[in-house]
C-alpha positions as CSV (number, residue, x, y, z in Angstrom):
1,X,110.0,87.1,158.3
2,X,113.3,89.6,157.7
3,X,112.7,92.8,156.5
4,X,113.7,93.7,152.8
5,X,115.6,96.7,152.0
6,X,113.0,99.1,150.3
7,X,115.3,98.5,146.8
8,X,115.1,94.6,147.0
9,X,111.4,94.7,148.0
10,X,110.9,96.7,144.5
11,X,112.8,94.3,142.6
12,X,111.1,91.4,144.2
13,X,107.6,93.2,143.5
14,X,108.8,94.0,140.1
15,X,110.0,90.5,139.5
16,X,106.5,89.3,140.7
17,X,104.5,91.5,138.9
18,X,105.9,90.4,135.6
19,X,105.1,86.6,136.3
20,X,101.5,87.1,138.9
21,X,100.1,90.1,137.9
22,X,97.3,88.8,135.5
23,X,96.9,85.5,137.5
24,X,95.8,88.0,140.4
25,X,93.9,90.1,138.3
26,X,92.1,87.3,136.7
27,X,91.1,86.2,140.3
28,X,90.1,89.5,141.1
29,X,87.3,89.8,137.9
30,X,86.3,86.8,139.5
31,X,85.2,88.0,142.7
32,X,84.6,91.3,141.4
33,X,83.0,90.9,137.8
34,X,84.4,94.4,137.3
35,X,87.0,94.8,134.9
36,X,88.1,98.4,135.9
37,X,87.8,97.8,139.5
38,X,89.8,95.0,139.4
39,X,92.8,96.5,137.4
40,X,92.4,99.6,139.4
41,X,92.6,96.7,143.1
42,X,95.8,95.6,141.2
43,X,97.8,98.4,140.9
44,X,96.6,99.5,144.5
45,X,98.0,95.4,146.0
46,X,101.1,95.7,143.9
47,X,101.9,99.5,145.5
48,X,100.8,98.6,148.9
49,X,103.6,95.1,148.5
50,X,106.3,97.4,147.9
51,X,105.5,99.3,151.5
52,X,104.1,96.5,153.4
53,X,106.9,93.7,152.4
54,X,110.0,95.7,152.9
55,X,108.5,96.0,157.0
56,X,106.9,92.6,157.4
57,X,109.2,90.6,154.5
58,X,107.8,88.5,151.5
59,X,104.9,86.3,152.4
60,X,105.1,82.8,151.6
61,X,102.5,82.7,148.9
62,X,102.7,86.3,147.1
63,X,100.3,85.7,145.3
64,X,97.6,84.8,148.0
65,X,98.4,87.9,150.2
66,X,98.2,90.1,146.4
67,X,94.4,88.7,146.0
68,X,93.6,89.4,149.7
69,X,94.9,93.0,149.7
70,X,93.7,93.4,146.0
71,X,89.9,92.4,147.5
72,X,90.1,94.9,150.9
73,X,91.2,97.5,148.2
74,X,88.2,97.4,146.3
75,X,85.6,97.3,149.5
76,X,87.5,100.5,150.0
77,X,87.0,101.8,146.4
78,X,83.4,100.7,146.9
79,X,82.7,102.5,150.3
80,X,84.2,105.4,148.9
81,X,82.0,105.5,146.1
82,X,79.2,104.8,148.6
83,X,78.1,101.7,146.5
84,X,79.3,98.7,149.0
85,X,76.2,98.4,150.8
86,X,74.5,97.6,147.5
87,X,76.8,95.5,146.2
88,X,77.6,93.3,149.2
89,X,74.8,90.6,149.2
90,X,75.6,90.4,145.3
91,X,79.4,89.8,146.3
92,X,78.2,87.5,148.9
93,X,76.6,85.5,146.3
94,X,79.2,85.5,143.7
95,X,81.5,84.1,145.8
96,X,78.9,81.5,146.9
97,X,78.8,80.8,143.2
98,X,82.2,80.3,142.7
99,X,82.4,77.8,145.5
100,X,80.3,75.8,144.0
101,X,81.2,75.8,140.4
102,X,85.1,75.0,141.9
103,X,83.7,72.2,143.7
104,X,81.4,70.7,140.7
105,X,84.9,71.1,138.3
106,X,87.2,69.4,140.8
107,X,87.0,66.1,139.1
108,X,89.3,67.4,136.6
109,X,91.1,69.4,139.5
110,X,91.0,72.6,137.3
111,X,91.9,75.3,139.4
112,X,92.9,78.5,137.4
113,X,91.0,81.7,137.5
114,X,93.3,82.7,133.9
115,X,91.3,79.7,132.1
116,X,88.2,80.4,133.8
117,X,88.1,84.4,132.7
118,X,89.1,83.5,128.9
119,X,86.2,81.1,129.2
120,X,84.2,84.0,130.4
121,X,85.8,85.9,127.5
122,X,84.6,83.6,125.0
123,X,81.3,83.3,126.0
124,X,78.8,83.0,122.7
125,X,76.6,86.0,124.2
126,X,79.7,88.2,123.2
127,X,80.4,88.9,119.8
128,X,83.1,86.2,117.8
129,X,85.0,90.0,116.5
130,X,85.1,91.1,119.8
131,X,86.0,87.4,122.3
132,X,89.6,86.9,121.0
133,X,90.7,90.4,121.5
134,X,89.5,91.2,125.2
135,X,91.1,87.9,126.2
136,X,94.2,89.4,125.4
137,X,93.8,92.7,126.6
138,X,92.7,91.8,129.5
139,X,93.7,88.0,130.3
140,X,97.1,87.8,129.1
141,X,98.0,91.8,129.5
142,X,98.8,92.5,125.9
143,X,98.5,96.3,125.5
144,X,95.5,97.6,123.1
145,X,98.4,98.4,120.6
146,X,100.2,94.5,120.6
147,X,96.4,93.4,120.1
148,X,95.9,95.5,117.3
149,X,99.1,94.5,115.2
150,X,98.1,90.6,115.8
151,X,94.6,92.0,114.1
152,X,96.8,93.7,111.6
153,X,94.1,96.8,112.5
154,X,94.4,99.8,114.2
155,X,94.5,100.9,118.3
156,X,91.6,103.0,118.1
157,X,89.2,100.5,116.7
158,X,90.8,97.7,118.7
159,X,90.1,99.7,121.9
160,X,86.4,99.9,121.0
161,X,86.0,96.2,120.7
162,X,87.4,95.4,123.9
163,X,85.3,98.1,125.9
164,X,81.9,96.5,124.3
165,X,83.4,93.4,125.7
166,X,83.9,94.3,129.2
167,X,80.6,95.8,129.5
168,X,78.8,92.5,128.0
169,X,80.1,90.4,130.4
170,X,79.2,93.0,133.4
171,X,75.7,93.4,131.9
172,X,74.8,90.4,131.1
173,X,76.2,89.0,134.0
174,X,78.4,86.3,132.0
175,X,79.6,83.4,134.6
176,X,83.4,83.2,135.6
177,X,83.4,79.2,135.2
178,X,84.6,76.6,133.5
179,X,81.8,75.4,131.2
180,X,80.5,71.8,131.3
181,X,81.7,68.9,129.2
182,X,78.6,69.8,126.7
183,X,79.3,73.4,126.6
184,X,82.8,73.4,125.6
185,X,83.1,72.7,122.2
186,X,81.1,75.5,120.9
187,X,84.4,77.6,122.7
188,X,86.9,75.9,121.7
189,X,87.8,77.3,118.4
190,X,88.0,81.0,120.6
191,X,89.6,79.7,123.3
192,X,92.4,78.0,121.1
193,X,92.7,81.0,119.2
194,X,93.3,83.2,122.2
195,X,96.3,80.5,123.3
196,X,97.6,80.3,120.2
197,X,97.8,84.1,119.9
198,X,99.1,84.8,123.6
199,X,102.0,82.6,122.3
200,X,102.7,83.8,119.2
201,X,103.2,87.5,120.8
202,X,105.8,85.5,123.2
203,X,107.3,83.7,120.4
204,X,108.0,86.2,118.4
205,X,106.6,89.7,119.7
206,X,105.1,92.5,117.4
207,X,106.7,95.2,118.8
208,X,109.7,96.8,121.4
209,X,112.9,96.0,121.9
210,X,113.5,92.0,122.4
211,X,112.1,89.7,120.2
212,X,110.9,86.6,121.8
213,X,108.8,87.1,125.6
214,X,109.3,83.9,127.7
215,X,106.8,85.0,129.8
216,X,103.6,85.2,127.5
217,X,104.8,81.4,125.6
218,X,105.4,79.6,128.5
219,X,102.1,81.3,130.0
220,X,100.3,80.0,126.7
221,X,101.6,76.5,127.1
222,X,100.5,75.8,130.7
223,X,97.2,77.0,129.7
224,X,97.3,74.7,126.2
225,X,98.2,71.7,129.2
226,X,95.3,72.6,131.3
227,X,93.2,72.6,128.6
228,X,94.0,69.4,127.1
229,X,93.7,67.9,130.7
230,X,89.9,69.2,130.7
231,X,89.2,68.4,127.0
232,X,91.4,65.8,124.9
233,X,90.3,67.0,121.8
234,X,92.8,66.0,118.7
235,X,92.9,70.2,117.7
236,X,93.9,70.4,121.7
237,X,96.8,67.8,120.9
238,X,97.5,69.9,117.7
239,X,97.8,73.1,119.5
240,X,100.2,72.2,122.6
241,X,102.0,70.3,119.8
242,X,102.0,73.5,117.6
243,X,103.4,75.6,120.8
244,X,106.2,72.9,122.0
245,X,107.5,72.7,118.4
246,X,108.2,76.2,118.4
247,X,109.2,76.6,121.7
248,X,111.7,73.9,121.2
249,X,113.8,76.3,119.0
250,X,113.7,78.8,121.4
251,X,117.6,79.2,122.4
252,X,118.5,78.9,118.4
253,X,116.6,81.7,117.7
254,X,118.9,84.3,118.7
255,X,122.0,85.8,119.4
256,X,123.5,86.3,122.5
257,X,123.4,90.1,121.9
258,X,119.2,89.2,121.0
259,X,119.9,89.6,117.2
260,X,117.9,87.2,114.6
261,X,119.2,84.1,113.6
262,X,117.4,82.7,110.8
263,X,116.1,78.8,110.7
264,X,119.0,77.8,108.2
265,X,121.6,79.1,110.3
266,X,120.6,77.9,113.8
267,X,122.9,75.3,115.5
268,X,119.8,72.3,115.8
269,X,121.8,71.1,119.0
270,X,120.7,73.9,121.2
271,X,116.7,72.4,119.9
272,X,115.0,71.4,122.6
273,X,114.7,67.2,122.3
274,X,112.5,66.7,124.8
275,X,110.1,68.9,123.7
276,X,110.7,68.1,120.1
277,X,109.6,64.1,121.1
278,X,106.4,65.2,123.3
279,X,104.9,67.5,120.2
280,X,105.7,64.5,117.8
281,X,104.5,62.9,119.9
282,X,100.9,64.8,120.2
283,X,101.0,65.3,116.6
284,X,100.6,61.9,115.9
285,X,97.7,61.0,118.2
286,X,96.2,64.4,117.0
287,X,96.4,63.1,113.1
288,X,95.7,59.2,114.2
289,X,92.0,60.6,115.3
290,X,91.0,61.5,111.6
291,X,89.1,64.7,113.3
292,X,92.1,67.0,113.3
293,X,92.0,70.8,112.2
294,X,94.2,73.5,111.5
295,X,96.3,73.6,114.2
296,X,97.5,69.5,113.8
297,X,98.5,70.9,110.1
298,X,100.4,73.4,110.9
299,X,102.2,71.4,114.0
300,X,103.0,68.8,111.8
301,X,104.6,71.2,109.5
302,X,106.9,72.6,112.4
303,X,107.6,68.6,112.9
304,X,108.8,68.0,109.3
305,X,111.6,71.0,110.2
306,X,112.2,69.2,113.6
307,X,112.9,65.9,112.2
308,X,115.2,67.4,109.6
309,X,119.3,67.8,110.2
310,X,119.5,70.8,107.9
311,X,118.0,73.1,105.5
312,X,119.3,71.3,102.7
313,X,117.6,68.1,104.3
314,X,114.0,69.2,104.4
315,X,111.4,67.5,103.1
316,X,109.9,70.5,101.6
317,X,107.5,68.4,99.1
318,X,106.0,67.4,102.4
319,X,106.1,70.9,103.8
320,X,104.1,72.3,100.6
321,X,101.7,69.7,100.6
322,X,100.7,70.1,104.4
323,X,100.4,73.8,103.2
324,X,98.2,72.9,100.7
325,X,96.1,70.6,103.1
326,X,95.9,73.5,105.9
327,X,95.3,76.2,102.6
328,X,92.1,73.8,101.3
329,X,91.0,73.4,105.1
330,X,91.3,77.4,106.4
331,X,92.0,79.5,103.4
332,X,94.3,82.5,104.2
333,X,97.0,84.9,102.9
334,X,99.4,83.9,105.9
335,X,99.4,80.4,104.8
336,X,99.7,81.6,101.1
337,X,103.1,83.6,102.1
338,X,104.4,80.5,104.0
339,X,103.5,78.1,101.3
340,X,105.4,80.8,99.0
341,X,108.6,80.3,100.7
342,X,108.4,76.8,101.0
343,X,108.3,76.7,97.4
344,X,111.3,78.9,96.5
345,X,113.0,76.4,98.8
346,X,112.1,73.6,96.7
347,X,112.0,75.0,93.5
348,X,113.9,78.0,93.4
349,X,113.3,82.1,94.1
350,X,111.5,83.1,91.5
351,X,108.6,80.4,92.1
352,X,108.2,81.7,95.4
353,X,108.2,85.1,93.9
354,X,105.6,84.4,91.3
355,X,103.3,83.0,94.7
356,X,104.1,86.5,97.0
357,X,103.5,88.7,94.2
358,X,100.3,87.2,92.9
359,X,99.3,87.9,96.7
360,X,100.3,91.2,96.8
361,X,98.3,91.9,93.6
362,X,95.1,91.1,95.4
363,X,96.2,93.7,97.4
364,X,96.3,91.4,100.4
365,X,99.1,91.9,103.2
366,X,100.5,94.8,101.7
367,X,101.0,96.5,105.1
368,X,102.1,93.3,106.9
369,X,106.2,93.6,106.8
370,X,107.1,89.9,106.6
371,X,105.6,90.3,103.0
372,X,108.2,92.8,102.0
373,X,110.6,90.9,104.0
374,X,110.1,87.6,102.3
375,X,109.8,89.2,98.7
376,X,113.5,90.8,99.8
377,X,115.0,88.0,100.8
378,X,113.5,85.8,97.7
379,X,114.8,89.1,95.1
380,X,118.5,88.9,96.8
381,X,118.7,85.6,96.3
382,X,117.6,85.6,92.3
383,X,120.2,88.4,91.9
384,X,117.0,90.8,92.0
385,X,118.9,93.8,94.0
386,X,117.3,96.4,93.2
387,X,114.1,94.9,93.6
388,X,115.3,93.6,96.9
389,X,116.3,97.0,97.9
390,X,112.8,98.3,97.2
391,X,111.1,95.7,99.6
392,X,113.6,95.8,102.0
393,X,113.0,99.2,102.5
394,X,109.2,98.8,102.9
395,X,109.6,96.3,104.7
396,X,111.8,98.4,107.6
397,X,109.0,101.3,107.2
398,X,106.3,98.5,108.7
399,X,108.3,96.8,111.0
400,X,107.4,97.0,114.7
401,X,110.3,95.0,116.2
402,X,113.9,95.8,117.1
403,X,115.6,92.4,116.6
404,X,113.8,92.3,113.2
405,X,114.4,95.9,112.6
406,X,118.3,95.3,113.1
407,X,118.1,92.3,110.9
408,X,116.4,93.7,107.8
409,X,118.8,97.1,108.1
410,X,121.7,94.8,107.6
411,X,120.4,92.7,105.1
412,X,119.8,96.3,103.3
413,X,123.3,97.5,103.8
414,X,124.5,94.0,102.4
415,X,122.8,94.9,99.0
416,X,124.5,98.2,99.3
């Protein structure tokens, strides 16, 4: 293989790190059932590519060669902490272990150390507050902060959680395998959750400068895929539905220059058909079963705005009464809000005004921004501007995100 000059090697490292890094790591916890270690083997693979590959050139499978050097970087660790001898005939066995749980799995040729550790991470011995939230963290490689905003709580509570999760599964000695057929039900709902989350921070990010993260959606949906593959469950359907819908708007979304374009002003040519037709498509089998849940509700929703040619052509009857359907079946203040803007769409401003502030009044969501945001938007467009001012300004104070940050600034200097 050609050598790399040292600059290219970083870029390719960088470039690899973004899309490998927590497939490696996930692999790593595997062998090592250490969380720390195996960040801390990581950083010490990734640092030792950037000297080795710019000699020897990029190995053919990166991410191989990343695991390898990751492993021969934690013996080290190990014999320098003098604690390899002990822990060599338990490493022996683990990995005997994992031979054999790969080989009982390989009917449904399930080969992905990322499902396998959120299965680990939402194992019933650890606590339901505390599953979701060290999947993230340490799965998917949301920082402690991006987990705490999609908690809507703060970083130093957050960071509590997910330490009593990591040392659960080291003390307890939690399994890294996918569970059998009869096991996996009562981990679904977790599981799900952590998918649907890792895609909503891709879809529409809670914080920094861009808005959308390809990497973390499409990450979510090849895991949704592998997980229907294992378990054709109709909320499985709902979910990868749920995730294709959205991701079909993707290129709509934004500008060129990454500023917000909102769904009524999107050019629905640059919607992603074929993605459009295979959610649809999953929707329906989902809702033909009878036994579907939250998710199918709230992918058929995103279906109703697929199918439609404009704004003005919704079928937001339809929308409100799925919202209804998902509030009866998992009662929440999210749904609430959405069903509130739904309903000044079909029936005018102030009705979805009535719905947002009767929220707020419960004093629910009050330091969530799209509140403000939606109450803004709903005030401008009864000719409310001073009250649209007001929440457009508290609205800013929350908000996390630049793209949305931007957006709601000039929204506020319009009123002015």
């Amino acid at each position: 293989m050609p050598k790399n000059s040292p600059a290219s090697t970083q870029h390719t490292v960088e470039s690899i790190y973004l899309t490998e890094s927590r497939r490696v790591f996930a692999s790593l916890v595997r062998l090592l059932r250490d969380f720390d270690l195996a960040e801390e083997a990581l950083q010490e693979a990734f640092a030792a590519a950037v000297v080795q590959w710019a000699e020897s050139g990029i190995p053919e499978n990166p991410r191989a060669w990343l695991i390898s050097a990751g492993r021969f970087k934690a013996i080290d660790t190990l014999r320098r902490r003098g604690k390899l001898d002990e822990l060599k005939l338990e490493i022996a066995g683990r990995m005997d272990e994992i031979s054999q749980a790969n080989a009982s799995s390989s009917n449904q040729e399930i080969e992905d150390d990322r499902l396998r550790l959120i299965f680990a991470c939402c194992h019933p011995a650890i606590d339901r507050l505390v599953q979701v939230p060290l999947t993230l963290r340490e799965v998917c490689g949301l920082t402690t902060e991006e987990v705490a905003s999609a908690f809507l709580t703060n970083s130093s509570t957050m960071a509590q959680r997910i330490v009593r999760g990591k040392s659960k599964i080291r003390d307890a000695g939690i399994p890294f395998i996918i569970p059998s057929a009869n096991d996996l039900p009562e981990r679904l709902e977790s599981v799900l959750t952590v998918i649907y989350l890792v895609f909503n921070e891709g879809y529409s990010a809670s914080s920094g400068d861009t808005m959308t993260r390809a990497d973390l959606s499409g990450e979510a949906i090849r895991l949704g895929r592998l997980l229907l593959e294992l378990l054709p469950d109709p909320e499985v359907m709902g979910l990868v539905a749920l995730m294709l819908l959205q991701e079909s708007r993707r290129e709509a979304r934004t500008t060129s220059g990454g500023d917000i374009i909102l769904l009524e002003d999107q050019d629905r040519t640059l919607w992603d058909r074929k993605l459009i037709e295979e959610g649809q498509s999953l929707v329906e089998q989902s809702l033909t079963t009878r036994r579907f849940g939250a998710y199918t509700l709230q992918a058929a929703i995103v279906a109703v705005h697929a199918g439609a040619e404009s704004t003005a052509n919704t079928d937001w009857l339809q929308i409100i009464a799925l919202y209804d359907a998902l509030h009866a079946m998992n009662p929440s203040p999210i749904v609430e809000l959405n069903r509130a803007v739904a309903l000044a769409m079909q029936h005018g401003p102030e009705a979805g005004l009535a719905a947002i502030d009767s929220i707020v009044e419960r004093g629910e969501l009050l330091s969530y921004h799209l509140t403000h945001a939606a109450r803004a938007e709903l005030c401008r467009r009864a000719g409310r501007f001073g009250d649209a001012r007001t929440a457009y300004e508290e609205a800013i104070a929350l908000v996390r995100q630049e793209p949305e940050r931007r957006f709601l600034e000039r929204r506020l200097a319009e009123l002015k």
